[in-house]
C-alpha angles and dihedrals in degrees: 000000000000121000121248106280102004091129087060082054105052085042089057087048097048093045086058097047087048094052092045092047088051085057108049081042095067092039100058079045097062097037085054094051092046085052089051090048089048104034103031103019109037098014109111078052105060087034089062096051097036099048100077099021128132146166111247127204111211113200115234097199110218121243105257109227124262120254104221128177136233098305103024105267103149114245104170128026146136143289136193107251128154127249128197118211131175127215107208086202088063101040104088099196094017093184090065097049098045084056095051087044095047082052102056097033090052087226108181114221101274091062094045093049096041090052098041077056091058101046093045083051093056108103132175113333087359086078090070092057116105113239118211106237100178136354134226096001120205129241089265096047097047093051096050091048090051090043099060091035094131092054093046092068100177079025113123121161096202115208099244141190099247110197108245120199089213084203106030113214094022096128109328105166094060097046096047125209128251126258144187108279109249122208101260080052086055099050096042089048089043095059082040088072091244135126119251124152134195107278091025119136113230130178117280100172146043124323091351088064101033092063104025084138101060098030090053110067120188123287121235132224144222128196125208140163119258142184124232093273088058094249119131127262117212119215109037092076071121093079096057117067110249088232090066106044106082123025110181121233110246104218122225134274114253135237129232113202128207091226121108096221088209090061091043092052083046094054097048082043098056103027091068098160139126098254139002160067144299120179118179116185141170111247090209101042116023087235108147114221114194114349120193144193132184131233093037130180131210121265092207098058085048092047094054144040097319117177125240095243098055085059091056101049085054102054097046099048103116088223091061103224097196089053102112096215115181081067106014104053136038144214146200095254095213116198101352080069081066086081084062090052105049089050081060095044106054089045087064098051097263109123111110120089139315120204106218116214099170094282153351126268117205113169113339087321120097106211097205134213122234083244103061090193095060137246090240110213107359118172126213098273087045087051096067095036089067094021091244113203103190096059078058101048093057089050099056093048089049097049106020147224097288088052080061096042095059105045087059097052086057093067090047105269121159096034145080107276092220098243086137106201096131131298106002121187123238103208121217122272103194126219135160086266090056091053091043086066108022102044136061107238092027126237118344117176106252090071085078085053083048094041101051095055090057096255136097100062099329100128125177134180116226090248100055089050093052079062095057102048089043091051084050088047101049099036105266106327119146109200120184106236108246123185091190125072098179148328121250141200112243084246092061100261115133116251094178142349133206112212119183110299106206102207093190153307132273101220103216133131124270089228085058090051094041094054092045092044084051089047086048096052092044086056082067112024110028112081111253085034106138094240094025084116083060105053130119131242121241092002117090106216132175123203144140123236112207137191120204120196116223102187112023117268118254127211095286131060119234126209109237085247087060100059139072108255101246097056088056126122116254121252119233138178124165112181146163142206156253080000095209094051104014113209104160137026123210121199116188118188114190101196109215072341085132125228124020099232096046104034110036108015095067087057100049089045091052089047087051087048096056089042084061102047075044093063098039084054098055095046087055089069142336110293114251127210085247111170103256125221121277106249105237117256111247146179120233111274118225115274110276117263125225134179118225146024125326114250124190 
């Protein structure tokens, strides 16, 4: 039996399945004829474009952030250069190609060897990995490369931010230079969160390593079709999303110095010796002003395509040009340590005359002065204007070699200053502990004669010393020395600033700072002092000159001339100024340079001197970003000559 209406039901029905049959009929009608178009008509086509075709991802190298100075004169920055990179996945016969490009490259065997490793290395997914092949071509090179594209496939020469030391040598050591990520460098960026690749330059040395996170910025990408050959194809930018194809490189932040870059052209300028150390820093802040090394290098010849044999020839100069001296390498200080002992002494009750006879006998040893004829009565503040040994002498046998051994510790002997720019030598601070361990024999009591003269084992860096003599100057203060003032957006914000970090203070009383600041000034502006024909007129300055022996002095006296350079005394000068209200603290290191008041005051006086045109400069009107004179280029000059004997 059938209700009422169901045929109009089941028509209905059969009318809907109808019209939805018609339609996935014509559509399968339609999808097969676009198949046979694809597949029979136009297939050899499409086979042909899409068999060796690939997404590649084109690197856009950040700009690495500018390293400015005080006031923001720039001092490093980039400039357009050309590298050329390989992509083992795009090579075909990467054999052929490596040695074309061998040939017209003029890579020496090393390279090519170090460069077939790396593409047989590439594996999976690293194959698509560009490999940097050479660095910062030149225009010869970049024309022979362009002009044999067609015959480089896998070959790119990429269009790359190359670091430019705008004055060479200035300060190099402090600034650093850029290298070849190693392996162990990979690893320590990678779990940093930053992106290093395999061929990238990061910073070795100095600031450029310090801050590497902050100098780098983040590279950018573009991604275009290839073929298999690795060369472009116009027209298919449609199969990738627009959104992908081009990410833009985010430069790096840049790096404002403490150093006036006037006064550090001055000091490398002035300080024209073989070997040695300048160190200028502010007494109230730790800032350092202008740091110097000789020998220096150039930062432009390491970052950069430097020949085997120039490295050589560096490494095996026997002044060690690389060695960043004021930090990685130490010296007995000789008499500026003197300022150290009389702080002990007077703590320990030692603080009336001393009559000089030429020297000081304990035992059956006679511990001379450099005047053999003696200073008669000095007092504290005299001993350190001549730099009299033999008060000193007779401090160190009544209070010891662990009262001395305190008091510098106090002003941060014996350990790393902070300054945090890489390895940084403590020094030796010696004790009878010390000589308990370290000396056959153990501990015997003339070491403390030895030690309080700055010599024996006592061994300082520059810039410890420059500490010392800033914590004298402003009362008792120890800064950490700092070479950074703050880290800026490209755009000029602030990301960080580094304000004065007091590290601790030396308790001592004022009276005790104000006796050994007198004996200092005396040193300069008193006649007899031992740097009074240095001084500077108009401009009240205190500072100690100091001798160190290197080889142990016989029983006659040489004239500087007369001795191999190497066996000559160290030069040093520590000094303040203005003495009345210290703002800056100079510290000059000669090395084998001879005698303190002849071979290292007159170039920390020189250096004072230019600070102070410098500040008047700078109150005559406010300081511009000027582009500052190249320093010229020079060859060590022969060690100074002097005629004498060397006086503390």
């Amino acid at each position: 039996m059938r209700l009422p209406g169901s045929g109009n039901v089941d028509h209905g029905l059969r009318r809907r399945i109808l019209v939805y049959g018609v339609a996935v009929g014509l559509g399968l009608f339609v999808l097969l004829g676009r198949i046979w178009y694809l597949q029979i008509q136009r297939g050899e086509e499409f086979s042909a474009k899409s068999s060796g075709n690939f997404i590649k991802e084109i690197r856009v190298p950040a700009d690495r952030g500018m390293i400015l100075d005080r006031r923001g004169v720039r001092l490093v920055d980039n400039r357009p250069s050309w590298d050329v990179y390989v992509t083992p996945a795009f090579c075909g016969d990467c054999e052929e190609v490596l040695g074309r490009l061998a040939a017209y490259l003029a890579l020496d065997a090393e390279e090519r060897m170090r460069l077939d490793e790396q593409v047989r290395k590439a594996r999976g997914l690293q194959r698509f990995q560009p490999i940097l092949v050479r660095l910062d071509l030149d225009r010869d090179q970049l024309d022979v490369i362009e002009a044999n594209r067609d015959s480089l496939p896998g070959v790119d020469v990429v269009s790359t931010p190359h670091r430019d030391y705008l004055y060479g040598t200035l300060a190099a050591h402090m600034i650093g230079y850029l290298g070849e990520a190693n392996a162990e460098e990979l690893e320590r960026f990678r779990k940093a969160g930053l992106s290093v690749m395999l061929g990238d330059y990061v910073g070795k040395t100095g600031v450029e390593r310090r801050f590497e996170a902050q100098l780098r910025g983040r590279d950018g990408i573009q991604r275009v079709v290839t073929d298999a050959r690795g060369q472009r194809i116009p027209g298919l930018e449609g199969l990738i999303p627009r959104s992908e194809r081009f990410v833009p490189s985010v430069p790096g932040h840049n790096v404002v110095l403490s150093i006036d870059a006037r006064l550090q052209e001055a000091v490398e300028e002035i300080f024209d010796v073989p070997a040695g150390a300048v160190v200028v820093m502010e007494v109230n802040t730790g800032y350092v002003l202008a740091i110097a090394s000789r020998p220096t290098f150039d930062p432009n010849r390491m970052t950069g395509r430097i020949s085997r044999e120039e490295l050589r020839a560096i490494s095996e100069d026997p002044l060690r040009p690389m060695l960043f001296r004021p930090v990685q390498s130490h010296y007995p200080p000789g008499s500026i340590y003197k300022v150290i002992a009389s702080l002990a002494a007077f703590e320990h009750g030692f603080a009336g005359e001393v009559h000089c006879g030429g020297g000081y006998t304990l035992g059956r040893r006679r511990w001379r002065c450099h005047k053999e004829s003696g200073h008669g009565w000095v007092s504290p503040e005299e001993a350190l204007q001549v730099s009299c040994d033999t008060w000193y002498y007779a401090a160190a046998d009544r209070i010891g070699i662990d009262a001395l051994a305190d008091m510098a510790r106090r002003f941060g002997l014996g350990a790393p200053t902070g300054l945090d720019l890489g390895w940084e030598v403590p020094g030796i601070v010696p004790s009878v502990d010390y000589y308990e361990k370290n000396v056959r024999g153990g501990y015997m009591r003339g070491y403390a004669l030895n030690t309080v003269i700055g010599q024996g084992d006592n061994n300082v860096t520059p810039l410890q010393m420059a500490v010392v003599y800033a914590a004298i100057a402003n009362g008792g203060t120890i800064y950490r020395p700092q070479v950074v003032r703050r880290i800026e957006r490209p755009e000029g914000y602030v990301v960080q600033e580094f304000l004065p970090e007091v590290r601790g203070r030396i308790d001592v009383p004022k009276a005790s700072l104000d006796r050994v600041r007198k004996g200092l000034e005396m040193v300069v502006e008193t006649p007899g002092g031992t740097a009074y024909a240095h001084r500077i007129l108009g401009r009240r300055t205190a500072g100690k000159t100091g001798t160190a022996q290197v080889v142990r002095i016989g029983s006659v006296r040489q004239k500087v001339e007369e001795m191999e350079f190497f066996t000559r005394d160290h030069a040093w000068f520590a000094a303040y100024g203005p003495a009345e209200e210290p703002e800056v603290a100079v510290v000059v290191l000669n090395e084998h340079g001879g005698s303190g008041s002849r071979a290292a005051a007159p170039y920390a006086m020189r250096i004072l001197e230019r600070y102070y045109q410098i500040l008047e400069e700078d109150r005559a009107g406010p300081p511009s970003p000027e582009k500052i004179a190249l320093p010229p280029r020079r060859a060590p000059r022969p060690a100074p000559v002097e005629e004498g004997a060397a006086s503390g």
